[in-house]
Biopython code that builds the backbone (N, CA, C, O; Angstrom):
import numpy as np
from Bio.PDB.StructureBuilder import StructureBuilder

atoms = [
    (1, "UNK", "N", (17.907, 8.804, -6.831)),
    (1, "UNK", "CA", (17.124, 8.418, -7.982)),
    (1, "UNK", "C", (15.659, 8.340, -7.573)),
    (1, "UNK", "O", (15.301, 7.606, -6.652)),
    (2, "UNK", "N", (14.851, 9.070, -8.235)),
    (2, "UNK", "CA", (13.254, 8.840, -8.146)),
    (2, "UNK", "C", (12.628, 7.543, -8.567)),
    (2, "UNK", "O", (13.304, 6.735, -9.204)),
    (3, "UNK", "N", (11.517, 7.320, -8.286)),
    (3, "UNK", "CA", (11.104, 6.113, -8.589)),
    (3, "UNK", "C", (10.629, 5.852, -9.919)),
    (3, "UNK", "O", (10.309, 4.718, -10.275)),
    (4, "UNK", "N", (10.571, 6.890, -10.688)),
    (4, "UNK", "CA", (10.941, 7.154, -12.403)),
    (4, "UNK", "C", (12.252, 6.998, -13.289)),
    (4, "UNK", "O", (12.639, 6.665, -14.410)),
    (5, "UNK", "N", (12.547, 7.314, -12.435)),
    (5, "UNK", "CA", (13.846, 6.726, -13.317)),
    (5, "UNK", "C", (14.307, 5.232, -12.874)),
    (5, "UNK", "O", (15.200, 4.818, -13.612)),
    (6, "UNK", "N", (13.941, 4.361, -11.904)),
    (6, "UNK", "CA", (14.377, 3.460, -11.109)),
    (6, "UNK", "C", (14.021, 2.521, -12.716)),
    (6, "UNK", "O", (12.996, 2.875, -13.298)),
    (7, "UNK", "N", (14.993, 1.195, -13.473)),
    (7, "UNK", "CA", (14.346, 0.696, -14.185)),
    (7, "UNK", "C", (13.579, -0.371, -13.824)),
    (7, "UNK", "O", (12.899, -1.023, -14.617)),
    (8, "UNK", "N", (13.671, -0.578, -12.598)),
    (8, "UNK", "CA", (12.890, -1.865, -11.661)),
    (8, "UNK", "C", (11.581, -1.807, -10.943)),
    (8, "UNK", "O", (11.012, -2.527, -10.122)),
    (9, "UNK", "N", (11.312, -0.676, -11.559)),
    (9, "UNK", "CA", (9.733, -0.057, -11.522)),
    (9, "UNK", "C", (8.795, 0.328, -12.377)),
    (9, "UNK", "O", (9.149, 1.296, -13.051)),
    (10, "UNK", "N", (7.726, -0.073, -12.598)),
    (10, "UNK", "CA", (6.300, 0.237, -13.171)),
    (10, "UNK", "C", (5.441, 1.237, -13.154)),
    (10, "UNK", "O", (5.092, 1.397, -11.984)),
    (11, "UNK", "N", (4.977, 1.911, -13.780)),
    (11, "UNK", "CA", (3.289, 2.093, -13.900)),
    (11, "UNK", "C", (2.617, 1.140, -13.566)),
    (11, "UNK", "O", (2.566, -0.008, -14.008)),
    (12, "UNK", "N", (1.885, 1.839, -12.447)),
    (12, "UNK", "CA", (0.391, 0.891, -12.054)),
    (12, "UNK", "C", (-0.415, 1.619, -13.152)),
    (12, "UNK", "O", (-0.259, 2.807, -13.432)),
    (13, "UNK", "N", (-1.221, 0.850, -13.696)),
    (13, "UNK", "CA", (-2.126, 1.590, -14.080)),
    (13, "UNK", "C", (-3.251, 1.267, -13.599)),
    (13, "UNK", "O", (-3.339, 0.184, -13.020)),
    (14, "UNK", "N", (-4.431, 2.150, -13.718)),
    (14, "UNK", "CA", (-5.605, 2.162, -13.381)),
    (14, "UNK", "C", (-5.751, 0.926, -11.636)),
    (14, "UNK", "O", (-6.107, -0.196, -11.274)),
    (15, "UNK", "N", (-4.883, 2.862, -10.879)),
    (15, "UNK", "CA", (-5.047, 1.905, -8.904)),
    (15, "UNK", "C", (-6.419, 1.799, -8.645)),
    (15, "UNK", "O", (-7.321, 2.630, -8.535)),
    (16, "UNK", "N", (-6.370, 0.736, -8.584)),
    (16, "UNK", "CA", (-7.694, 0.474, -7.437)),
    (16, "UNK", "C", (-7.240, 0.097, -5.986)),
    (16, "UNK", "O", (-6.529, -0.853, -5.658)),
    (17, "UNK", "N", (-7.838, 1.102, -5.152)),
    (17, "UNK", "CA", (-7.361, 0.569, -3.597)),
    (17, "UNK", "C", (-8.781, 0.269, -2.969)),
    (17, "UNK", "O", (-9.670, 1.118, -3.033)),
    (18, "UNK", "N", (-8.975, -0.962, -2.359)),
    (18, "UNK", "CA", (-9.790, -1.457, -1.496)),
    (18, "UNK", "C", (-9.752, -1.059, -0.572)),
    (18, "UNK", "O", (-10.876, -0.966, -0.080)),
    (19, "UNK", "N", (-8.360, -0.442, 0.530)),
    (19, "UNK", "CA", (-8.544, -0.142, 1.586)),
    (19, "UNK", "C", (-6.886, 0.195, 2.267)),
    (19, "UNK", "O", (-5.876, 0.234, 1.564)),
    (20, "UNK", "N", (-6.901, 0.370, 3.463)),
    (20, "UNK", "CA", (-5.469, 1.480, 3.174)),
    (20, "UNK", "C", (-4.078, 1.112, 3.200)),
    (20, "UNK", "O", (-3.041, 1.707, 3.495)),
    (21, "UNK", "N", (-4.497, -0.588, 2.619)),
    (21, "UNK", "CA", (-2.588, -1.183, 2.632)),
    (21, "UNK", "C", (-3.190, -1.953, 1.449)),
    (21, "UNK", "O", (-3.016, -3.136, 1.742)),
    (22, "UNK", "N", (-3.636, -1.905, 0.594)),
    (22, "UNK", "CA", (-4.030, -2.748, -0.658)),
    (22, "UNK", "C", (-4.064, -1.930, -1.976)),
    (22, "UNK", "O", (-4.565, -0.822, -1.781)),
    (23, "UNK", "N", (-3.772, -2.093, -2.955)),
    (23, "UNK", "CA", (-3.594, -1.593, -3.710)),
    (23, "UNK", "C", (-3.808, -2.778, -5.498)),
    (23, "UNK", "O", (-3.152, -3.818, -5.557)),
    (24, "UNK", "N", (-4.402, -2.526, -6.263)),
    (24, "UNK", "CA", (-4.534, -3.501, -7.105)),
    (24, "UNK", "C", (-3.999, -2.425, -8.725)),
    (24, "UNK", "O", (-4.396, -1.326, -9.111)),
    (25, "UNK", "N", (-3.195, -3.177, -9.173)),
    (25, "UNK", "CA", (-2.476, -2.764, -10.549)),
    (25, "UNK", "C", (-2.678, -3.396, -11.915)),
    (25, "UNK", "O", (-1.773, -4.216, -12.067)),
    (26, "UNK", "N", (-3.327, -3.371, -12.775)),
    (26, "UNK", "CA", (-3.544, -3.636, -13.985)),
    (26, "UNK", "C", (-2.609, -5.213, -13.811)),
    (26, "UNK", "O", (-2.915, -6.399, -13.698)),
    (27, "UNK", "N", (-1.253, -4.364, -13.870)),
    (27, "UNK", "CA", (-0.101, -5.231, -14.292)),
    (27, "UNK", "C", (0.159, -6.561, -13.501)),
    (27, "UNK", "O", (0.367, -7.664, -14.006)),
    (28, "UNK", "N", (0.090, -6.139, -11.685)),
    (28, "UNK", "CA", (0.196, -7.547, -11.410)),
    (28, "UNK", "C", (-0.869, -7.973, -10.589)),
    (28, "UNK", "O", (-0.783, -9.056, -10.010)),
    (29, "UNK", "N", (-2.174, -7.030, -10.432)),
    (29, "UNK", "CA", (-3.568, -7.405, -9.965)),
    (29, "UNK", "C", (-3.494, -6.954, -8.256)),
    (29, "UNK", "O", (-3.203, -5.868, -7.753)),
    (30, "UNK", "N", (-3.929, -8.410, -7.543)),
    (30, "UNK", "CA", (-4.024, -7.891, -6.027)),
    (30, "UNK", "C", (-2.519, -7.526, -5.618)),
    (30, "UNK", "O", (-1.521, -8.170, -5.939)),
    (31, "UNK", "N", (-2.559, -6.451, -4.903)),
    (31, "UNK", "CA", (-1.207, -6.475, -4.388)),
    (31, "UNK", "C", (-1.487, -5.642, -2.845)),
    (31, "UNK", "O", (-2.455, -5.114, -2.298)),
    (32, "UNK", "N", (-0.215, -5.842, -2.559)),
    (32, "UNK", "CA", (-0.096, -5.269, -0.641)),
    (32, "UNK", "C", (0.930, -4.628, -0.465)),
    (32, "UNK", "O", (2.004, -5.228, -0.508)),
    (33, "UNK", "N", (0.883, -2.989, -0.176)),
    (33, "UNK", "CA", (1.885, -2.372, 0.018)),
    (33, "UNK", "C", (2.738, -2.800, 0.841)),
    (33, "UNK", "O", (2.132, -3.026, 1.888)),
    (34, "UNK", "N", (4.301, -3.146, 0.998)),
    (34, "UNK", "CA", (4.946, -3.571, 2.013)),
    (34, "UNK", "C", (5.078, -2.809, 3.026)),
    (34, "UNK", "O", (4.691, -1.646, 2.912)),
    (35, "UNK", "N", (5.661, -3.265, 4.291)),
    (35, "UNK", "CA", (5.700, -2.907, 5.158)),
    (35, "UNK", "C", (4.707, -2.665, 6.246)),
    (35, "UNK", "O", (5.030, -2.636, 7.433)),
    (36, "UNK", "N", (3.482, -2.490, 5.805)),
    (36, "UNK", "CA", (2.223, -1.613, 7.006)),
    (36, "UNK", "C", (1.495, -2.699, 7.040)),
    (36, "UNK", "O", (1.552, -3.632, 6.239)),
    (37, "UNK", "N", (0.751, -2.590, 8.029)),
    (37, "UNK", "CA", (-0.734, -2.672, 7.881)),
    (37, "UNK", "C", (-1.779, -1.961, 8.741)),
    (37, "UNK", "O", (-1.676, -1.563, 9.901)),
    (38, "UNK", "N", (-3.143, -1.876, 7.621)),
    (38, "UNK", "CA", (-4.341, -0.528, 7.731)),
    (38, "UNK", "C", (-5.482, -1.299, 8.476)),
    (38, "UNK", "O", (-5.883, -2.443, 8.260)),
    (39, "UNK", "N", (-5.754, -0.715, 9.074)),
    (39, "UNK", "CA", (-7.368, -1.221, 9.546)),
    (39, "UNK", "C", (-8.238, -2.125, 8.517)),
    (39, "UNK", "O", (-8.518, -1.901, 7.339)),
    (40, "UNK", "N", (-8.545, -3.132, 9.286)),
    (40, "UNK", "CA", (-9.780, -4.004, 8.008)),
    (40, "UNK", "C", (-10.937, -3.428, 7.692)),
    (40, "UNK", "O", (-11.504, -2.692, 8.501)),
    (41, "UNK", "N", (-11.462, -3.696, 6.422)),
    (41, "UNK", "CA", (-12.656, -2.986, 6.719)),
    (41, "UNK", "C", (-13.679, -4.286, 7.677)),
    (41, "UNK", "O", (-13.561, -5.456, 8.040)),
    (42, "UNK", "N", (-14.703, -3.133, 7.754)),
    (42, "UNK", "CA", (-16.078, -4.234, 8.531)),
    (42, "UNK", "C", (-16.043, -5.609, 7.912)),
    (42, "UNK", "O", (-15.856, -5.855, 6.721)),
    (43, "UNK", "N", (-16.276, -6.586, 9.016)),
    (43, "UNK", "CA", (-16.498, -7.964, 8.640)),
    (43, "UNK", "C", (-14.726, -8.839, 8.173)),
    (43, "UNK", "O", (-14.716, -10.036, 8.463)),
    (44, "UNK", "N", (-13.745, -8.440, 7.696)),
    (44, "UNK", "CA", (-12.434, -8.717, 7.749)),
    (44, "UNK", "C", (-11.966, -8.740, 8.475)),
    (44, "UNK", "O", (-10.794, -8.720, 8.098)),
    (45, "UNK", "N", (-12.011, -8.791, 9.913)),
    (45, "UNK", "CA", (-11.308, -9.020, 11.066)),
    (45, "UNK", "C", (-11.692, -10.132, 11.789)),
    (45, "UNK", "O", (-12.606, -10.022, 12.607)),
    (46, "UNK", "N", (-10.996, -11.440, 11.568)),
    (46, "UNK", "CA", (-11.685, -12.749, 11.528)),
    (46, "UNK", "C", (-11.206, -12.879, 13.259)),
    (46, "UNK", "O", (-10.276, -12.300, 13.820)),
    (47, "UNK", "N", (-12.302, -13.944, 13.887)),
    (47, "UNK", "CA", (-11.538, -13.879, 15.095)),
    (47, "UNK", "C", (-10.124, -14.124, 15.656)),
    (47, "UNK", "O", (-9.489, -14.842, 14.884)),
    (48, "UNK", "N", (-9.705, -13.908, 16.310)),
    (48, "UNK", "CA", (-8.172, -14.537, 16.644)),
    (48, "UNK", "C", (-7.321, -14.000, 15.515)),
    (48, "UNK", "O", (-6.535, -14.743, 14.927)),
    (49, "UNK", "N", (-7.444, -12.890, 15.242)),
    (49, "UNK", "CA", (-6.738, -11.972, 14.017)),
    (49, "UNK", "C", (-6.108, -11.261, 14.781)),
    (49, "UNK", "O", (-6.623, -11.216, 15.898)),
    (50, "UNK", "N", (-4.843, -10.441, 14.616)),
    (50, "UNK", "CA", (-4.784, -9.331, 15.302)),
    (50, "UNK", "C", (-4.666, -8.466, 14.404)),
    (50, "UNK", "O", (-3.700, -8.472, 13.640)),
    (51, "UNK", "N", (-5.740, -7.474, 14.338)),
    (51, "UNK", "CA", (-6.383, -6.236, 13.604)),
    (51, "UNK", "C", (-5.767, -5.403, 14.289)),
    (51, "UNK", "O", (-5.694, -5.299, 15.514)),
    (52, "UNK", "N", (-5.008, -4.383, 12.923)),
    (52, "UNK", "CA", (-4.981, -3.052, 13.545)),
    (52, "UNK", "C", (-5.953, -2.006, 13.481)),
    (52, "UNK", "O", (-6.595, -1.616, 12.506)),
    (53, "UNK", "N", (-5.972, -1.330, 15.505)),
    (53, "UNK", "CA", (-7.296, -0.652, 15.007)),
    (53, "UNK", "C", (-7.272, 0.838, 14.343)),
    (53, "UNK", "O", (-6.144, 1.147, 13.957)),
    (54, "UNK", "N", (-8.291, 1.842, 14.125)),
    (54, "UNK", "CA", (-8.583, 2.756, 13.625)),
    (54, "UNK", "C", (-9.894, 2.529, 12.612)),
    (54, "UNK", "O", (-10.644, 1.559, 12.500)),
    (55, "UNK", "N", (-9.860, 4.031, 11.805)),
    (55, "UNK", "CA", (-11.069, 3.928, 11.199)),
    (55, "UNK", "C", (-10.669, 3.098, 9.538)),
    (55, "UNK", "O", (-9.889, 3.717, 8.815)),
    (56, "UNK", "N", (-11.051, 2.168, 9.186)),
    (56, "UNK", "CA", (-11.026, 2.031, 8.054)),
    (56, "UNK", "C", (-10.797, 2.638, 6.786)),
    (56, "UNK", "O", (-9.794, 2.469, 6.092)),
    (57, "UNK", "N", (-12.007, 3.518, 6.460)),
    (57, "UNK", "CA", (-12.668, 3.872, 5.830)),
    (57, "UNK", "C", (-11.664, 5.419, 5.459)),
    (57, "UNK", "O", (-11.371, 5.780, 4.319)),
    (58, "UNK", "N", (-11.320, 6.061, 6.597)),
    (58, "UNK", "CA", (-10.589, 6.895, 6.781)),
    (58, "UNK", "C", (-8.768, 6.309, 6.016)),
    (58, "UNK", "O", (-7.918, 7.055, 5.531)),
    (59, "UNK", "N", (-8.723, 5.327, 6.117)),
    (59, "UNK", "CA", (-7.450, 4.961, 5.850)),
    (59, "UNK", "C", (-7.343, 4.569, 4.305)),
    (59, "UNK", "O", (-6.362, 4.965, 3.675)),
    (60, "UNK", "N", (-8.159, 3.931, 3.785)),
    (60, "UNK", "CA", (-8.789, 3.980, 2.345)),
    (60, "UNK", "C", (-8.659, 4.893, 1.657)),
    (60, "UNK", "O", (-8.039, 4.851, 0.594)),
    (61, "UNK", "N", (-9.350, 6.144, 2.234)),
    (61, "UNK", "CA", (-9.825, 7.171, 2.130)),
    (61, "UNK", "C", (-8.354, 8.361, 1.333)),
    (61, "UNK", "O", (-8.267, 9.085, 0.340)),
    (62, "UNK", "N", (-7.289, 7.895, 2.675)),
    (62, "UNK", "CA", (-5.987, 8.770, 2.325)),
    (62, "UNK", "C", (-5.298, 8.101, 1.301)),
    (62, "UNK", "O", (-4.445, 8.556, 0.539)),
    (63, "UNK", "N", (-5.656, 7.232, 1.356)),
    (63, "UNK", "CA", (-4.501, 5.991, 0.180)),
    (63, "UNK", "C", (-5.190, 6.618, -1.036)),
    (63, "UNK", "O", (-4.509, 7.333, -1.772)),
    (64, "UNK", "N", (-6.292, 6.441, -1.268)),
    (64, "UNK", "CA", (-6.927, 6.948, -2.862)),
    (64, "UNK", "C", (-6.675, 8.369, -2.860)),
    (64, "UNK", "O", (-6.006, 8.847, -3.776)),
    (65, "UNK", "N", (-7.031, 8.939, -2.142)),
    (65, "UNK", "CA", (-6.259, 10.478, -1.937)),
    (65, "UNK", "C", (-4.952, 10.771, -2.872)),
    (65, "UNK", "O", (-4.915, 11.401, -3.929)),
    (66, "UNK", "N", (-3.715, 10.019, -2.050)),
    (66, "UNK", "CA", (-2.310, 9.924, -2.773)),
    (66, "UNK", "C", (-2.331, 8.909, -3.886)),
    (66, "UNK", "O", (-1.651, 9.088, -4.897)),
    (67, "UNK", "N", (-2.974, 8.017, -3.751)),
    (67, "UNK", "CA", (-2.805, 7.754, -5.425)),
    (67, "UNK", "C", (-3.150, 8.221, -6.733)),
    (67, "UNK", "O", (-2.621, 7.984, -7.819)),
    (68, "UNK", "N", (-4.311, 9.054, -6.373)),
    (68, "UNK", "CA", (-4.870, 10.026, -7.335)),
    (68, "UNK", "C", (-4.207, 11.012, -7.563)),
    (68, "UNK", "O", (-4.503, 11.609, -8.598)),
    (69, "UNK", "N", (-3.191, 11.514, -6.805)),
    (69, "UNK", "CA", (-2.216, 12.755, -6.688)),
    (69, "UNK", "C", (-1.364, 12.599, -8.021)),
    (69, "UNK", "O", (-1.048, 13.688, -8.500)),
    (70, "UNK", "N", (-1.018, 11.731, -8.570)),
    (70, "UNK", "CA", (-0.149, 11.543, -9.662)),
    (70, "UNK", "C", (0.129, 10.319, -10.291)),
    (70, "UNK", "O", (-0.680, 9.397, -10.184)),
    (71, "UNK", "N", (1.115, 10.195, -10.901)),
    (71, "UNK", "CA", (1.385, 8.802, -11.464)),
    (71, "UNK", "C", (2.133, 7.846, -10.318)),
    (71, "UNK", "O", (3.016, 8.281, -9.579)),
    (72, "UNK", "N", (1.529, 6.178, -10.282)),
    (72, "UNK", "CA", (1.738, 5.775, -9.226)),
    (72, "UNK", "C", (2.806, 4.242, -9.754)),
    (72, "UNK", "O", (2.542, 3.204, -10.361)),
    (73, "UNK", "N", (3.668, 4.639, -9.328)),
    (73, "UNK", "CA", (5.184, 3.907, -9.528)),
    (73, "UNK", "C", (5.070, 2.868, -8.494)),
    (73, "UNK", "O", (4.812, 3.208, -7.340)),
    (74, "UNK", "N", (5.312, 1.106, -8.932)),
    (74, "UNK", "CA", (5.621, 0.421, -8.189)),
    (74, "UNK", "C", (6.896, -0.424, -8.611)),
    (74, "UNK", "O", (7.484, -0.333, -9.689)),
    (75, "UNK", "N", (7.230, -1.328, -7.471)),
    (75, "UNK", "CA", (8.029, -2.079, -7.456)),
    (75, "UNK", "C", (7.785, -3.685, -6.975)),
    (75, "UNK", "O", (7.507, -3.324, -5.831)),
    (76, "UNK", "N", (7.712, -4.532, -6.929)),
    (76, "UNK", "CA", (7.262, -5.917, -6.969)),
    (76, "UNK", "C", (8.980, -6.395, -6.053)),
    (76, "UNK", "O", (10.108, -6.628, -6.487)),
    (77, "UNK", "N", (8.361, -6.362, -4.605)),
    (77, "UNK", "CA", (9.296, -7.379, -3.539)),
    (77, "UNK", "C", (9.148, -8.752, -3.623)),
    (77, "UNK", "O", (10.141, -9.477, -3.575)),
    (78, "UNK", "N", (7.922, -9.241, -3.755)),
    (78, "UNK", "CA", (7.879, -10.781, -3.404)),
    (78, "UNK", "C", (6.076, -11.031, -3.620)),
    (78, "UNK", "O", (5.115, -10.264, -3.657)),
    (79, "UNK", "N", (6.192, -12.031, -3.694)),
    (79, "UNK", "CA", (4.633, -12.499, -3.220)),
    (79, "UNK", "C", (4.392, -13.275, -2.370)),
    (79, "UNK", "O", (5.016, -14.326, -2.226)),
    (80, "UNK", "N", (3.134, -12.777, -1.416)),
    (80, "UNK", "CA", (2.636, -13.341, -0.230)),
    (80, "UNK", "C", (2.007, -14.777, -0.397)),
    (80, "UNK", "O", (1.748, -15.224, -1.514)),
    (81, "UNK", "N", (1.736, -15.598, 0.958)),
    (81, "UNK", "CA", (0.933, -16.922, 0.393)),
    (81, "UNK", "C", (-0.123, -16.560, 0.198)),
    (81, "UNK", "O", (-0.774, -17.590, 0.020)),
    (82, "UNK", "N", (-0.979, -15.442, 0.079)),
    (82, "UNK", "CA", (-2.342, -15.203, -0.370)),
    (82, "UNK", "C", (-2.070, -15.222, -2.241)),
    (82, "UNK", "O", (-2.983, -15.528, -3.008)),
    (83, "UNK", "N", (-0.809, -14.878, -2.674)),
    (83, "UNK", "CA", (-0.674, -15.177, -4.144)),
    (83, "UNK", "C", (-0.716, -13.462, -4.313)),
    (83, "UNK", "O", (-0.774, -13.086, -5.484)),
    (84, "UNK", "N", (-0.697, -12.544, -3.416)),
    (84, "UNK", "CA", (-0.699, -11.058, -4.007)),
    (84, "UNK", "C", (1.040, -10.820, -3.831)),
    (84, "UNK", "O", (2.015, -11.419, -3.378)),
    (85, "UNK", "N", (0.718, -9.601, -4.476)),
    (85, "UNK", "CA", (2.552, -9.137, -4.806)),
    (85, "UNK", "C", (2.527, -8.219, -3.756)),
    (85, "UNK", "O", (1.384, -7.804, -3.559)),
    (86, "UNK", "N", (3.303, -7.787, -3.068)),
    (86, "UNK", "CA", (4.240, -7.383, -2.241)),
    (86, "UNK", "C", (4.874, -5.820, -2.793)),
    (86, "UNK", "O", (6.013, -5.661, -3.233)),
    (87, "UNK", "N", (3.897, -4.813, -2.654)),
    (87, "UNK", "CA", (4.735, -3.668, -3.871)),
    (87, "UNK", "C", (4.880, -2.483, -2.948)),
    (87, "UNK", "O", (4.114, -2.052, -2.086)),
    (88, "UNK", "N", (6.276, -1.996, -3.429)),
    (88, "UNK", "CA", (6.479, -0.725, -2.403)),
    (88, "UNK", "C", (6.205, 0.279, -4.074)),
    (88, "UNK", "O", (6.788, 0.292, -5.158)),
    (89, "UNK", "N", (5.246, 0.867, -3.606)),
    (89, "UNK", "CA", (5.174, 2.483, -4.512)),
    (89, "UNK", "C", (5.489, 3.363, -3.834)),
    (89, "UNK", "O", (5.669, 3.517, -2.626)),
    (90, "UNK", "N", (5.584, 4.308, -5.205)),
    (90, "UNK", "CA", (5.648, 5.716, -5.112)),
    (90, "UNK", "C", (4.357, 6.599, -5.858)),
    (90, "UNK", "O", (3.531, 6.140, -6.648)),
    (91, "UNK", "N", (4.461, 8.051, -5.330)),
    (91, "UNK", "CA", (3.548, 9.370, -6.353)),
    (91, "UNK", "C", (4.569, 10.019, -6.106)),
    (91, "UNK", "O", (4.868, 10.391, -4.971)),
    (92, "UNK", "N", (5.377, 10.286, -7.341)),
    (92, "UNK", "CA", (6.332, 11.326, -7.191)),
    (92, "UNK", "C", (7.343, 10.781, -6.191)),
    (92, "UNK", "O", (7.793, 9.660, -6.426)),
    (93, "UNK", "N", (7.766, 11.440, -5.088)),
    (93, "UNK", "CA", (8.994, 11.018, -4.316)),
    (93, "UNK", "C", (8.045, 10.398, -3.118)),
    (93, "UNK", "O", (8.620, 9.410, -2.661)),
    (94, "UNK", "N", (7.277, 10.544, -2.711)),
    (94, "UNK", "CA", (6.233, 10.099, -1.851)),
    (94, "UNK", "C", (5.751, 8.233, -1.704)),
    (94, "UNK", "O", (4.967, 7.661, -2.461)),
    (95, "UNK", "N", (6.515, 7.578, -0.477)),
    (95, "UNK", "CA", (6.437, 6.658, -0.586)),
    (95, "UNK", "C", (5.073, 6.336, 0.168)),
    (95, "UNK", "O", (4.593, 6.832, 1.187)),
    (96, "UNK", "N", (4.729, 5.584, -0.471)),
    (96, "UNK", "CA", (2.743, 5.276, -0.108)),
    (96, "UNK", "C", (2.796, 4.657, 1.424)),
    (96, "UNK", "O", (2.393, 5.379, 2.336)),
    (97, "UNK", "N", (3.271, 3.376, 1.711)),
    (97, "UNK", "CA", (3.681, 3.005, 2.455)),
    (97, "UNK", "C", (3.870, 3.967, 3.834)),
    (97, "UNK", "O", (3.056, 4.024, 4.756)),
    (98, "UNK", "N", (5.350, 4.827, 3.730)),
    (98, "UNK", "CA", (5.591, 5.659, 4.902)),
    (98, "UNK", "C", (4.396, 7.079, 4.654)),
    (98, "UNK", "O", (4.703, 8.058, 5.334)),
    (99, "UNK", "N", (3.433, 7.215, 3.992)),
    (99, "UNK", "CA", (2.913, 8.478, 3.882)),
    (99, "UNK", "C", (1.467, 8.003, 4.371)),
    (99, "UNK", "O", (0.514, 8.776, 4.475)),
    (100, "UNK", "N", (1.413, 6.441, 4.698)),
    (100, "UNK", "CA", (0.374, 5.824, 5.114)),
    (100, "UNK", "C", (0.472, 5.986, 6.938)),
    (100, "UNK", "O", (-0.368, 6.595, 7.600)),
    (101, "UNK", "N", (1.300, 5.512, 7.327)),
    (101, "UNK", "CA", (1.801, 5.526, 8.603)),
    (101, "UNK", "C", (2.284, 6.726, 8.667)),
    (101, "UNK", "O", (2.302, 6.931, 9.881)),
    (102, "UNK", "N", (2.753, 7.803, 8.078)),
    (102, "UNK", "CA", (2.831, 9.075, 8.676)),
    (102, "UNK", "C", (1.816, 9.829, 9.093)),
    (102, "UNK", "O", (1.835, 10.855, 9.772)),
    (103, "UNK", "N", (0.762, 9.127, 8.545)),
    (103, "UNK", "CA", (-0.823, 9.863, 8.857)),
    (103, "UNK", "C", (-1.661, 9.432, 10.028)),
    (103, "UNK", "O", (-2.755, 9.762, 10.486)),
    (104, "UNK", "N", (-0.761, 8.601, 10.323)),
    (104, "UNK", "CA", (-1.394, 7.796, 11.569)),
    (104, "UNK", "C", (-2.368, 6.824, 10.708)),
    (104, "UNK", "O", (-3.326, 6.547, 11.430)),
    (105, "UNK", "N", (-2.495, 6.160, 9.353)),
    (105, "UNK", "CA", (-3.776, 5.412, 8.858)),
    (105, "UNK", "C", (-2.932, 3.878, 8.624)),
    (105, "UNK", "O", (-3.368, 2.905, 8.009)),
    (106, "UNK", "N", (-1.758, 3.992, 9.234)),
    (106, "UNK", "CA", (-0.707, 2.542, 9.323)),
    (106, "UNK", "C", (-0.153, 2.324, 10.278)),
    (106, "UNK", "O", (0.132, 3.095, 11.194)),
    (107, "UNK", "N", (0.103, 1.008, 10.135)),
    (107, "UNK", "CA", (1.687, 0.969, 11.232)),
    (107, "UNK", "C", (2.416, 0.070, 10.382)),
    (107, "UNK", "O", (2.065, -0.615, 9.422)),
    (108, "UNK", "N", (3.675, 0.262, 11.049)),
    (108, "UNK", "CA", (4.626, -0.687, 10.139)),
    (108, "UNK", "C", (4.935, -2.229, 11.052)),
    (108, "UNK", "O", (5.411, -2.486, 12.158)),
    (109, "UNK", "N", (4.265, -3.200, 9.685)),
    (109, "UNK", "CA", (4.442, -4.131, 10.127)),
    (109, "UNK", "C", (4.696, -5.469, 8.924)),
    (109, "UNK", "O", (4.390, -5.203, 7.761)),
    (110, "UNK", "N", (5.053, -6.374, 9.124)),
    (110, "UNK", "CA", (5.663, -7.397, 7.829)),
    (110, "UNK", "C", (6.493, -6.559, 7.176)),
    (110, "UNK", "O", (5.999, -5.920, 6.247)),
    (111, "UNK", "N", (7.703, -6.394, 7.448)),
    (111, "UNK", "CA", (8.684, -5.673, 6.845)),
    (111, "UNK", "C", (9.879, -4.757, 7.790)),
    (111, "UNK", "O", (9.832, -4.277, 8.923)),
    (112, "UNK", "N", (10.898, -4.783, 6.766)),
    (112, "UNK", "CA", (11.710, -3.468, 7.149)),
    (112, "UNK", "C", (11.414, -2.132, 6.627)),
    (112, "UNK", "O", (12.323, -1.390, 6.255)),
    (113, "UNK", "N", (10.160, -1.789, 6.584)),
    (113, "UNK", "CA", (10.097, -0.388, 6.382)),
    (113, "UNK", "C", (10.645, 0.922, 6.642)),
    (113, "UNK", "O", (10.139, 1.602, 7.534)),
    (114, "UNK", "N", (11.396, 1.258, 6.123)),
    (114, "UNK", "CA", (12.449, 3.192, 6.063)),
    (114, "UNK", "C", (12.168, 3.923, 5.489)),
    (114, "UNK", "O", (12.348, 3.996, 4.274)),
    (115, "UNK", "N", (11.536, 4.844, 6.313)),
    (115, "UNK", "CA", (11.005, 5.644, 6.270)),
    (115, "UNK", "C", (12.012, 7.063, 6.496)),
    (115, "UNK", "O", (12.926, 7.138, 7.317)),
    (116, "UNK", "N", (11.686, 7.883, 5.774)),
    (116, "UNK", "CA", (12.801, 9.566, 6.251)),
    (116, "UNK", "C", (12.234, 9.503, 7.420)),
    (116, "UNK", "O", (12.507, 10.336, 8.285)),
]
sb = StructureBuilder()
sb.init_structure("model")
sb.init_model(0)
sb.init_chain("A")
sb.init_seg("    ")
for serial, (resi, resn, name, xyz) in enumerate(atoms, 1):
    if name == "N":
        sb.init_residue(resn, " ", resi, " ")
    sb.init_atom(name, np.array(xyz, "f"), 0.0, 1.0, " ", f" {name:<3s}", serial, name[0])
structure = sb.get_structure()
């Protein structure tokens, strides 16, 4: 089953991504792709953080990339104590998440992420 037909999934509408594990949806606002996490941008890497490194900007960069690719299907796991939702999407069969870390612009982390 695609993530279109799934009935436990949404239209995001109008993605806004801040950066390359964030993702914000009309419907449930800030949210955090599960499983990964992307490089901070500048100044978000508070001390005694452990930041993953790479280029930011670059990782941003691919996320708006694939979300612009098509219609962007989520699903709502949980919410974090920051109060954001927890959403594994899709574009098409393309899970954001593993297509983040397949690019090298993630790693998988807070989660069981499965990936093909």
């Amino acid at each position: 089953m695609s993530a279109s037909d799934d009935p436990d999934t949404f239209a995001c509408t109008a993605p806004y991504i801040h950066d390359g594990d964030n993702i914000r949806c009309q419907e449930t606002g800030r949210g955090r792709l599960y499983g990964i996490d992307a490089p901070e941008m500048p100044g978000a890497c508070r001390p005694g953080r452990r930041c993953t490194p790479g280029d930011p900007f670059a990782s941003r960069d691919h996320l708006r990339r694939l979300a612009a690719s098509g219609e962007v299907r989520c699903r709502k796991i949980e919410t974090d104590h920051y109060g954001r939702a927890i959403l594994q999407c899709w574009v098409g069969q393309t899970n954001l998440s593993c297509a983040q870390v397949e690019a090298g612009q993630a790693v998988k982390r807070y989660g069981d992420l499965k990936c093909p």
